[in-house]
N, C-alpha and C positions, 0 to 999 in steps of 0.2 A: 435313619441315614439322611446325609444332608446330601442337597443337589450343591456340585461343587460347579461353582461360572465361572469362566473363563477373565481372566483380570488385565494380562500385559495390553491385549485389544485395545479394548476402553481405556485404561490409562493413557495411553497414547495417542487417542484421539483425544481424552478429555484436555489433556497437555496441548495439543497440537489448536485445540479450539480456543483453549485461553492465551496463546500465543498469536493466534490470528486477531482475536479481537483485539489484544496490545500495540500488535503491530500496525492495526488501522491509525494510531494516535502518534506512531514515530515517522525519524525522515523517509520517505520512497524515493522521493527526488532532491538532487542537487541544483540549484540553479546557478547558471553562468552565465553573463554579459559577452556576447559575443562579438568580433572587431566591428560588423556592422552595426550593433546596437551601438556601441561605445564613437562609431563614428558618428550614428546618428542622434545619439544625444548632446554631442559636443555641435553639432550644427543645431538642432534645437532650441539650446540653451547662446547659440553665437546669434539667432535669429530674435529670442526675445530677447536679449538685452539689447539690440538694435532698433528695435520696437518701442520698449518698454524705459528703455532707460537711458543716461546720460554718457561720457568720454568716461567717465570713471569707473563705471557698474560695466560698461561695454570689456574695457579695459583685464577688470577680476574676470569678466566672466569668460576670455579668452586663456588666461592664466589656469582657472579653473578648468575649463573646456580640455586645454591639452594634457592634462593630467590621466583624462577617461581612459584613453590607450593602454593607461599602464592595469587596468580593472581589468582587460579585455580575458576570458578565459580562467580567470580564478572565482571559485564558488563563491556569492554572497550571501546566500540564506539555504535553509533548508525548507522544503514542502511534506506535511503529514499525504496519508491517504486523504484523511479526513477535511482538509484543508483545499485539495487541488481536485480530491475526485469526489464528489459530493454523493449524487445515487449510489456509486458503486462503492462507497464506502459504507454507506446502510443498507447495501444488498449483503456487501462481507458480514460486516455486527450482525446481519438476522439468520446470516449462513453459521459462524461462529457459534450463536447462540444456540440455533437449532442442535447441530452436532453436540455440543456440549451436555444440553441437556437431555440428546437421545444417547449420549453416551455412557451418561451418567448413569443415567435410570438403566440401562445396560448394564452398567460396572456392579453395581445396587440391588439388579435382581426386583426394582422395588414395578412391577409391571403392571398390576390394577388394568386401567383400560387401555392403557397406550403400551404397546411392546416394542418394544426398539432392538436392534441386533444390529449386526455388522454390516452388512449388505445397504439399509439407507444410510448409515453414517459416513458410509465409505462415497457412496451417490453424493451424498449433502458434499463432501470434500472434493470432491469431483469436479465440481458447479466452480467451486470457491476456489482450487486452481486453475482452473481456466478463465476466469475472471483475471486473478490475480497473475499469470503468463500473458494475459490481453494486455493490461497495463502496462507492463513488462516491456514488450514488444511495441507496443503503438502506446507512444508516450503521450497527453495532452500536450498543447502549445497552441499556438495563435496563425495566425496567417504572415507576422512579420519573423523576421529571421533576427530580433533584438536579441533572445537570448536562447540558451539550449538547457536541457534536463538532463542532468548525468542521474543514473540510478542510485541511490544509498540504501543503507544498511538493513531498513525497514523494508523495503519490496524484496528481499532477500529472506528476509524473518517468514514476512508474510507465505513466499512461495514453499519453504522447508517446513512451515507450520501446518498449511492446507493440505503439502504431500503427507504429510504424517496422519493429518484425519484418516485420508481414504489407506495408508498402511495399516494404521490402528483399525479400520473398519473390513481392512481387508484379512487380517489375523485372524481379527474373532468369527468374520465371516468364514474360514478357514477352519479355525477349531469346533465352530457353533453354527454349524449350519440350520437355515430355519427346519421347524420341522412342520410336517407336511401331515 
């Protein structure tokens, strides 16, 4: 007789943990130029060419300069995790990882010394949503009000992928209770 393991759990952690690690590498943030930035770049760029340059460079760079306005409020780039949140991007990759691989070896059955089950994989998701709702909520930025972070697509992956750790770990925790 075979011992039959519990499978939807672990799949959907294992999913939810390779979804997280992915989503460390896509957009989290939007960035926007906001009217103050855009004001204050056209007066930065009005001050060095007054500085720095002649009737004619002064001349473009007022041409140039009024143009910023029209920037003000449309996205220019996008920001990874990986890119703007540097710790907490290799706190997620070692959270992702960890899950993945106690989930694995969960889904696997293959347990030797290390036994994994629902209950820490669901813990480990835990951690790595609340991480990822921290960012969420308290965006990085600077002390100047130049530009603002709209949230993209990636902090939204990430947060759906972490919930799904601690659901997958909460199933199997569910059908597979430790035993005692």
């Amino acid at each position: 007789m075979t011992e039959s393991r519990p499978t939807i759990g672990p799949i959907v952690a294992v999913t939810g943990a390779a979804l997280l690690a992915l989503s460390v590498f896509l957009p989290w943030y939007g960035v926007r130029i906001t009217a103050s930035g855009a004001a204050y770049a056209q007066q930065a760029l009005k001050v060095a060419a007054a500085r720095y340059g002649n009737a004619t460079l002064q001349t473009q760079a007022d041409a140039i300069g009024s143009t910023f306005s029209s920037v003000a409020g449309r996205q220019l780039a996008t920001l990874s995790a990986h890119q703007m949140l540097k710790n907490i991007s290799v706190i997620l990759l070692l959270l992702a990882a960890l899950s993945f691989l106690g989930a694995l070896i969960w889904l696997t059955g293959a347990w030797g010394a290390l036994e994994a089950r629902g209950g820490p994989v669901a813990a480990v998701g835990i951690v790595a949503t609340l991480l990822v709702l921290y960012r969420i909520v308290v965006r990085p930025g600077t002390t100047l009000d130049a530009y603002s972070l709209s949230l993209a697509w990636g902090a939204w992956l990430a947060l759906i992928s972490s919930v799904a750790i601690v659901v997958g770990g909460l199933i199997g925790w569910v059908n597979d209770p430790p035993r005692r």
